[in-house]
DSSP file (Angstrom, degrees, kcal/mol; ACC not computed):
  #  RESIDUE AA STRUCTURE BP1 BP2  ACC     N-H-->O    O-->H-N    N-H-->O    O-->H-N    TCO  KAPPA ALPHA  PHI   PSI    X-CA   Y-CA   Z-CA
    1    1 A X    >         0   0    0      0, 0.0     3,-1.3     0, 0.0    48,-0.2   0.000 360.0 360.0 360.0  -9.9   -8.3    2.6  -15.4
    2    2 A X  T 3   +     0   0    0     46,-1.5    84,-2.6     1,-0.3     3,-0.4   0.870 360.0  48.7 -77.2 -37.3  -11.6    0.3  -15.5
    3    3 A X  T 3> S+     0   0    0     45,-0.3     4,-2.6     1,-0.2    -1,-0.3   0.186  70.2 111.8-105.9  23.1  -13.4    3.2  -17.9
    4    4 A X  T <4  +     0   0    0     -3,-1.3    -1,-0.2     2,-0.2    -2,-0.1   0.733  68.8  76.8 -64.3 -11.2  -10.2    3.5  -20.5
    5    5 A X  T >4 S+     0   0    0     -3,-0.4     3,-0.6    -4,-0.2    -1,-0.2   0.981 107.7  21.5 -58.3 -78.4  -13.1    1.9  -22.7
    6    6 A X  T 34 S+     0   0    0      1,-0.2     2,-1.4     2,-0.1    -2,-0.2   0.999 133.9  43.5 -78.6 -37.9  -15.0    5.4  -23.1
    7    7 A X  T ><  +     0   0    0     -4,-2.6     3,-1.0     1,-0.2    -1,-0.2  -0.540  55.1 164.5-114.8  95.3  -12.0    7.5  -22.4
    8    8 A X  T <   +     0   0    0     -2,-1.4    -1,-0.2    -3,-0.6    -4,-0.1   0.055  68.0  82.4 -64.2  13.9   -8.9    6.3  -24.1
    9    9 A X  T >  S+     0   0    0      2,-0.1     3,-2.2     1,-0.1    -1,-0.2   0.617  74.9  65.7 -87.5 -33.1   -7.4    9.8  -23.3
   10   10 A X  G X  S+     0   0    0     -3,-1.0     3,-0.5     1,-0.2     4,-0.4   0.581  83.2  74.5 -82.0   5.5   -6.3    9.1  -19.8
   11   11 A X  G 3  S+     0   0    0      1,-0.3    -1,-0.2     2,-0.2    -2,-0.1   0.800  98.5  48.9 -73.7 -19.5   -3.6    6.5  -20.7
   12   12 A X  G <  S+     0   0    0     -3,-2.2    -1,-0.3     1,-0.2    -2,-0.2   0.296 111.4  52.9-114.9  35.9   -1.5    9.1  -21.8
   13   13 A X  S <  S+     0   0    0     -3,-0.5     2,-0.6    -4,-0.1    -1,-0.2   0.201  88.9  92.1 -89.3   3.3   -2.4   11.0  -18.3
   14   14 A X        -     0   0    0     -4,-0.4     2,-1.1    -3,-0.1     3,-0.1  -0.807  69.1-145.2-109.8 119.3   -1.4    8.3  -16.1
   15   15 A X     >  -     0   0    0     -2,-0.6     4,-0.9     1,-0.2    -3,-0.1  -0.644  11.8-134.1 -97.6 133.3    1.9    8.2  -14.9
   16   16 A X  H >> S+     0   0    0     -2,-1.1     3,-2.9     1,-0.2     4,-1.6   0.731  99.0  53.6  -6.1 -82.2    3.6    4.6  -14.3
   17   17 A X  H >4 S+     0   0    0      1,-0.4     3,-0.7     2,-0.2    -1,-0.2   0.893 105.0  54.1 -60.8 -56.7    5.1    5.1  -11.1
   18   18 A X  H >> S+     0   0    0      1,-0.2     3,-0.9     2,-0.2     4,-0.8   0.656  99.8  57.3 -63.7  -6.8    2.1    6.0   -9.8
   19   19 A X  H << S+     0   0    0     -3,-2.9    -1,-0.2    -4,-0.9    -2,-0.2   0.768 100.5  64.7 -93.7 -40.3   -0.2    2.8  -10.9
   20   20 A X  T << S+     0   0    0     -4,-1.6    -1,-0.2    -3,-0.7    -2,-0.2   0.369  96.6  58.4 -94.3  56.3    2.3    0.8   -9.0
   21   21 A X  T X> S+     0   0    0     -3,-0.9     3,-1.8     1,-0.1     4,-1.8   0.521  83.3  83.1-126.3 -25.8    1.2    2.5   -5.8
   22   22 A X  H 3X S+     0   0    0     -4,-0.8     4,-0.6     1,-0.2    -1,-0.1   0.236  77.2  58.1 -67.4  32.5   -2.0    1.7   -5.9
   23   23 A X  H 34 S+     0   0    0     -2,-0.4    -1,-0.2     2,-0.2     4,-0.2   0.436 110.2  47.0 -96.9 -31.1   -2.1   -1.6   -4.5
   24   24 A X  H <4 S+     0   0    0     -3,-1.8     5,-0.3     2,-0.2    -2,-0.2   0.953 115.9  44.9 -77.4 -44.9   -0.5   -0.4   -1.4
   25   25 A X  H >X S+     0   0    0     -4,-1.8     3,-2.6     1,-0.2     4,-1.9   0.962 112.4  48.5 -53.1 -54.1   -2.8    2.5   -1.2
   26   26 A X  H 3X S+     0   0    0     -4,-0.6     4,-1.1     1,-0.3    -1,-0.2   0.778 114.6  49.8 -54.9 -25.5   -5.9    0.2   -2.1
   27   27 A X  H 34 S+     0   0    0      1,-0.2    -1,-0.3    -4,-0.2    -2,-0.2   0.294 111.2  50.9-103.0  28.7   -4.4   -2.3    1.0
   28   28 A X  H <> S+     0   0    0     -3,-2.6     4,-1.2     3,-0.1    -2,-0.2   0.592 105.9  52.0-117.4 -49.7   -4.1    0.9    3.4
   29   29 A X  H  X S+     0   0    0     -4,-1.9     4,-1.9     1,-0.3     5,-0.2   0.956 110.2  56.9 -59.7 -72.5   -7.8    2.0    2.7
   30   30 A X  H  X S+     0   0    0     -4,-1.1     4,-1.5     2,-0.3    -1,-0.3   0.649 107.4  41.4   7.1 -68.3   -8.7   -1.6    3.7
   31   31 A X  H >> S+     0   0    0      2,-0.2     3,-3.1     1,-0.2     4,-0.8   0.894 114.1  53.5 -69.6 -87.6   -7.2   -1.8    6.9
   32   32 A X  H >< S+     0   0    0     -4,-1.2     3,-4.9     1,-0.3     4,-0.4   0.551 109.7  41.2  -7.7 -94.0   -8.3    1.2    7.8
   33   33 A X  H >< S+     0   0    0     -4,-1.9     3,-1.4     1,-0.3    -1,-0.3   0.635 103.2  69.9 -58.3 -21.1  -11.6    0.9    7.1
   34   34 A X  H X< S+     0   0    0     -3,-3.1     3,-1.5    -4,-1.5    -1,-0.3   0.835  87.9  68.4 -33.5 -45.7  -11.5   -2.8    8.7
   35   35 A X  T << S+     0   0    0     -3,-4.9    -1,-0.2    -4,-0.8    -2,-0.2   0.610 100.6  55.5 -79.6  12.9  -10.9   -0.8   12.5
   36   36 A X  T <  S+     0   0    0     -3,-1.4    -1,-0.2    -4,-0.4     2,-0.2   0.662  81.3 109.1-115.0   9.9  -14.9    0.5   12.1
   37   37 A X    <   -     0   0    0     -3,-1.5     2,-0.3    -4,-0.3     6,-0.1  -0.519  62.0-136.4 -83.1 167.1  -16.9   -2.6   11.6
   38   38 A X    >   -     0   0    0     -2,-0.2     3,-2.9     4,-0.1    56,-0.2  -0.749  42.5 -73.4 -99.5 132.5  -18.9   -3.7   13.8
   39   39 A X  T 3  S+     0   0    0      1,-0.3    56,-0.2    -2,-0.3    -1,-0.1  -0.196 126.1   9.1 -27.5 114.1  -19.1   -8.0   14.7
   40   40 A X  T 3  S+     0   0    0     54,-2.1    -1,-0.3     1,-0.4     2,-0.2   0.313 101.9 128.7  89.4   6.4  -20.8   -9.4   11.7
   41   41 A X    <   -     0   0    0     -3,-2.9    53,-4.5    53,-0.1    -1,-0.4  -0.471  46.0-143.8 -71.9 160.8  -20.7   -6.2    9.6
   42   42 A X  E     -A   93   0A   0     51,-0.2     2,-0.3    -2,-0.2    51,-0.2  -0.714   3.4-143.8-112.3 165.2  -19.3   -6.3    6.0
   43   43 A X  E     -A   92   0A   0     49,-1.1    49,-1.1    -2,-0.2     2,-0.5  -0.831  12.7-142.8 -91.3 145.1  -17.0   -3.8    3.6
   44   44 A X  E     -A   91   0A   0     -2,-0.3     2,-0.4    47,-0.2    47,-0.2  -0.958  18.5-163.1-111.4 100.9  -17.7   -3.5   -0.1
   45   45 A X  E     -A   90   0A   0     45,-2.3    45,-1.3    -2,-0.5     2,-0.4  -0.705  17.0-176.6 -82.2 119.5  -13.9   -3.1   -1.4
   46   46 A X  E     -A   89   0A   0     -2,-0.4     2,-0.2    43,-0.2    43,-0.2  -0.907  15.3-170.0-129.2 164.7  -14.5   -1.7   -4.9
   47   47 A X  E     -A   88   0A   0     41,-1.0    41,-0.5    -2,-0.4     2,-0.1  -0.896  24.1-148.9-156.3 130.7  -11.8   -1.0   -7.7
   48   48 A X  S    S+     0   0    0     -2,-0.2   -46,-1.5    39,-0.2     2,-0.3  -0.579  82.0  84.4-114.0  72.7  -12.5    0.9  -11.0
   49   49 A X        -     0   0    0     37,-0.3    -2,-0.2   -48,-0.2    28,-0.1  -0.909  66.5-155.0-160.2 174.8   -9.7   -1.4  -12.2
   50   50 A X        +     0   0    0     -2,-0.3     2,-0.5    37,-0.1    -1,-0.1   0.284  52.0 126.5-135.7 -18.9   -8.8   -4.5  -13.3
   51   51 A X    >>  -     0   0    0      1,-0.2     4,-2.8     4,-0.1     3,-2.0  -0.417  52.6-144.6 -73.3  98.7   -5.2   -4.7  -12.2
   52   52 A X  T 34>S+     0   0    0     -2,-0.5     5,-2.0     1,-0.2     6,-0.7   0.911  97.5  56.8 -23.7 -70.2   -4.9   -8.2  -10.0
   53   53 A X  T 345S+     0   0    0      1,-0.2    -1,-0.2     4,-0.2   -30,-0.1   0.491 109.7  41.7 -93.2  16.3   -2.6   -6.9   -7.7
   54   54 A X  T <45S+     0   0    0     -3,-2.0    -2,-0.2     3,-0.1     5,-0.2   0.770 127.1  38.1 -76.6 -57.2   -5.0   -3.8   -6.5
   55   55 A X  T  X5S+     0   0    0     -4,-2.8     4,-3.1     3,-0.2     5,-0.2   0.972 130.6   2.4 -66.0-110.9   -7.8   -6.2   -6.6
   56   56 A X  H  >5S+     0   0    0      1,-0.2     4,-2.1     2,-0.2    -3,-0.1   0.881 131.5  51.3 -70.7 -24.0   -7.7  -10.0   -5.5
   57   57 A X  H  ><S+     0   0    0     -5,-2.0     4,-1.3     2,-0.2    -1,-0.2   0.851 115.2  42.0 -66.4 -27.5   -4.0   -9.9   -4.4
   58   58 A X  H  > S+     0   0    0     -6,-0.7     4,-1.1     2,-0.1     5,-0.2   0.938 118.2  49.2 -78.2 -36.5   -4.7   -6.7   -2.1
   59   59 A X  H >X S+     0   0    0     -4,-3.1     4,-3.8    -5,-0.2     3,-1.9   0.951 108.8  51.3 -55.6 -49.2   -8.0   -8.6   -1.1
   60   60 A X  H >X S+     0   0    0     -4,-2.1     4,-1.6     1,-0.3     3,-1.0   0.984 112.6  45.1 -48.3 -82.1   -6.0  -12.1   -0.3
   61   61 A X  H 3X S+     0   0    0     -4,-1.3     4,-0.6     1,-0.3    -1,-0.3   0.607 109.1  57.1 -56.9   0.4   -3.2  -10.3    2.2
   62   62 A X  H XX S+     0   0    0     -3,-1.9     4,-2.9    -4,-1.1     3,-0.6   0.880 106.3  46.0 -95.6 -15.3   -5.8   -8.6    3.7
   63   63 A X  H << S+     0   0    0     -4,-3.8     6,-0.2    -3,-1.0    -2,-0.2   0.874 113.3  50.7 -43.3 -43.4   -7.5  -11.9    4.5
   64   64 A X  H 3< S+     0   0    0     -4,-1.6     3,-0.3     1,-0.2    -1,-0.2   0.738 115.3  40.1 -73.4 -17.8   -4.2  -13.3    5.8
   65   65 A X  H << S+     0   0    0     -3,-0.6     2,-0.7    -4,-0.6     3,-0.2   0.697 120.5  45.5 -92.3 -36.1   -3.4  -10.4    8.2
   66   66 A X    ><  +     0   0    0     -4,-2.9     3,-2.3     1,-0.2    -1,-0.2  -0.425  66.1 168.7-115.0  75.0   -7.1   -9.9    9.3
   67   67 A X  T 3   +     0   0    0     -2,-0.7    -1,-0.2    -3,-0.3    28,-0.2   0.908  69.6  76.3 -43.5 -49.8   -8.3  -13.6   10.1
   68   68 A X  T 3  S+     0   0    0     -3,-0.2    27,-3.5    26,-0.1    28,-0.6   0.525  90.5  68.2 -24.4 -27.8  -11.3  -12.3   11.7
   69   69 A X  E <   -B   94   0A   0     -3,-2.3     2,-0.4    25,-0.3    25,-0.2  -0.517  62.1-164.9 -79.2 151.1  -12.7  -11.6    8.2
   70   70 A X  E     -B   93   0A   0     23,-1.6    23,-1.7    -2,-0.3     2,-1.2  -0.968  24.2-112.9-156.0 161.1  -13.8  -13.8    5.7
   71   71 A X  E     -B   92   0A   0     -2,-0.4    21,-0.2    21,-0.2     3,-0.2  -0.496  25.8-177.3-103.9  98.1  -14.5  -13.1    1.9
   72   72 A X  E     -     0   0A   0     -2,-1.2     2,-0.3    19,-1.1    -1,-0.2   0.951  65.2 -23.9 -63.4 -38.9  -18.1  -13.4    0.8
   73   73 A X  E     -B   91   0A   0     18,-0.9    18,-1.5     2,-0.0     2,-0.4  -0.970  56.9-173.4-171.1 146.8  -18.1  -12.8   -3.0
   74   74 A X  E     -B   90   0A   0     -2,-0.3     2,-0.3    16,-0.3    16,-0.2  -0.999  11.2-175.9-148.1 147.1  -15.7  -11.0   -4.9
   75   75 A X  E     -B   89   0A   0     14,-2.4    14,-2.0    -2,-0.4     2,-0.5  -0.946  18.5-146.2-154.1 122.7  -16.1  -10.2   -9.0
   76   76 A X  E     -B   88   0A   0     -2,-0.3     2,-0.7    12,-0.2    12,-0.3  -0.942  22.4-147.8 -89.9 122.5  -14.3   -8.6  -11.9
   77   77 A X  E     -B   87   0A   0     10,-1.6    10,-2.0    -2,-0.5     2,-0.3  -0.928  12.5-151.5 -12.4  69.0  -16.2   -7.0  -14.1
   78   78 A X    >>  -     0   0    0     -2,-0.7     4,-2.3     8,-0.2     3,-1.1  -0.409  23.7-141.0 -86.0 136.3  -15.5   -6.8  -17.6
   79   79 A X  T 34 S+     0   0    0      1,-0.3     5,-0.5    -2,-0.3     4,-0.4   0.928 106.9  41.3 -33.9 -61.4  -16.0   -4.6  -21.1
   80   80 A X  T 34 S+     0   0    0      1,-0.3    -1,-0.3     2,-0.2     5,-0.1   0.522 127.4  24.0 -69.2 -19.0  -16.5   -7.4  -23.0
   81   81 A X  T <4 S+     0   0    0     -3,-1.1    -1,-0.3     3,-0.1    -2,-0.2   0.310 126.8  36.9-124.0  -4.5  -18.6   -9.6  -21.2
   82   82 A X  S  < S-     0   0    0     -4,-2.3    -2,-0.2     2,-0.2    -3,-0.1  -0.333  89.7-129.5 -93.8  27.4  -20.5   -7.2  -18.7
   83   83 A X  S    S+     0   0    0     -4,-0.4     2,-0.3    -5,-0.1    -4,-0.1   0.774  73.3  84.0  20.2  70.7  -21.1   -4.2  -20.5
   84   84 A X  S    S-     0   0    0     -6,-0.5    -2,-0.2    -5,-0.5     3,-0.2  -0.961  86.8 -68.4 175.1 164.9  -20.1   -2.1  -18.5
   85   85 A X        -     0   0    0     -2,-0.3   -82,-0.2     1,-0.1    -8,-0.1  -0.283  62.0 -75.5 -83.8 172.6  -16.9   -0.6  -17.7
   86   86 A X  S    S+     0   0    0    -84,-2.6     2,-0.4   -85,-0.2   -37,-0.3   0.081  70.2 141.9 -63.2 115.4  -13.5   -2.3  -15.9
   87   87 A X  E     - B   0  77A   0    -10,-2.0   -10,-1.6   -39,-0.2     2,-0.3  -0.962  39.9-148.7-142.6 163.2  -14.3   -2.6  -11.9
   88   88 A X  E     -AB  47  76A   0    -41,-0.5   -41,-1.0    -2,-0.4     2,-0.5  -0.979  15.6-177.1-126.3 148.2  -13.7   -5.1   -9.0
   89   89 A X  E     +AB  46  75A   0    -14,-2.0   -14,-2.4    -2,-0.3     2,-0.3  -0.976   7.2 167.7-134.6 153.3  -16.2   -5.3   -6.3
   90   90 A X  E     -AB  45  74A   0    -45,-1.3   -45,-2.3    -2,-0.5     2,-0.4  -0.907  22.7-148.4-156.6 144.0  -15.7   -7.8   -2.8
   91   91 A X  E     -AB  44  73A   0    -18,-1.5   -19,-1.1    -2,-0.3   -18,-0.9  -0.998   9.4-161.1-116.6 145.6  -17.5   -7.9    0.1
   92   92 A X  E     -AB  43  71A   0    -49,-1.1   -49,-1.1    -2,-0.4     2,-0.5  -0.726   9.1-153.8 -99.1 133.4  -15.5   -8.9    3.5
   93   93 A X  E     -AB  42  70A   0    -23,-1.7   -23,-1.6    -2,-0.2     2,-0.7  -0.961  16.9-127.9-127.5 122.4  -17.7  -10.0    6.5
   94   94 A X  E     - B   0  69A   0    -53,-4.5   -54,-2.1    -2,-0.5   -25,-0.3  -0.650  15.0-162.7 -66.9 123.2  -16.3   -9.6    9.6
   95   95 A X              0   0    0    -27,-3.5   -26,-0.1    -2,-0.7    -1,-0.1   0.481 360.0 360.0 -77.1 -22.0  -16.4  -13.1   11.9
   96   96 A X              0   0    0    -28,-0.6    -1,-0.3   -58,-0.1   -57,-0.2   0.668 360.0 360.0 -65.2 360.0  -15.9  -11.3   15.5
């Protein structure tokens, strides 16, 4: 959804129900990819969305479930004030 800016055609390809699954998916990928870092390695969780509760809400529970992480810098991106199209980026550093 982050690029609806240049293509306003995919709103009316995008079905509902399916935008409120990504947040689970988005907090599945996350874990997952959590069981290969290495002590004092990071993720970069990125998002071509803007939607809160893919983004810093998925980021937030995964903090509380994986204390062992901790949240270096996390950023929305925006049309209107980035130039550039909708994204979220965080990086997670593991503590182990």
């Amino acid at each position: 959804l982050g690029i609806i800016r240049r293509r306003p055609d995919i709103k009316w390809a995008k079905d509902a129900s399916k935008l409120q699954e990504l947040p689970e998916i988005s907090a599945q990928i996350l874990a997952n990819a959590s069981a290969y870092v290495k002590p004092g390695g990071r993720i970069l969780f990125s998002t071509c969305t803007i939607n809160k509760s893919e983004n810093e809400d998925t980021v937030t529970a995964f903090l509380q479930k994986h204390t062992n992480f901790r949240l270096c810098t996390a950023k929305t991106l925006l049309p209107n004030t980035d130039n550039t199209d909708g994204f979220f980026i965080a990086v997670l550093e593991s503590t182990d």
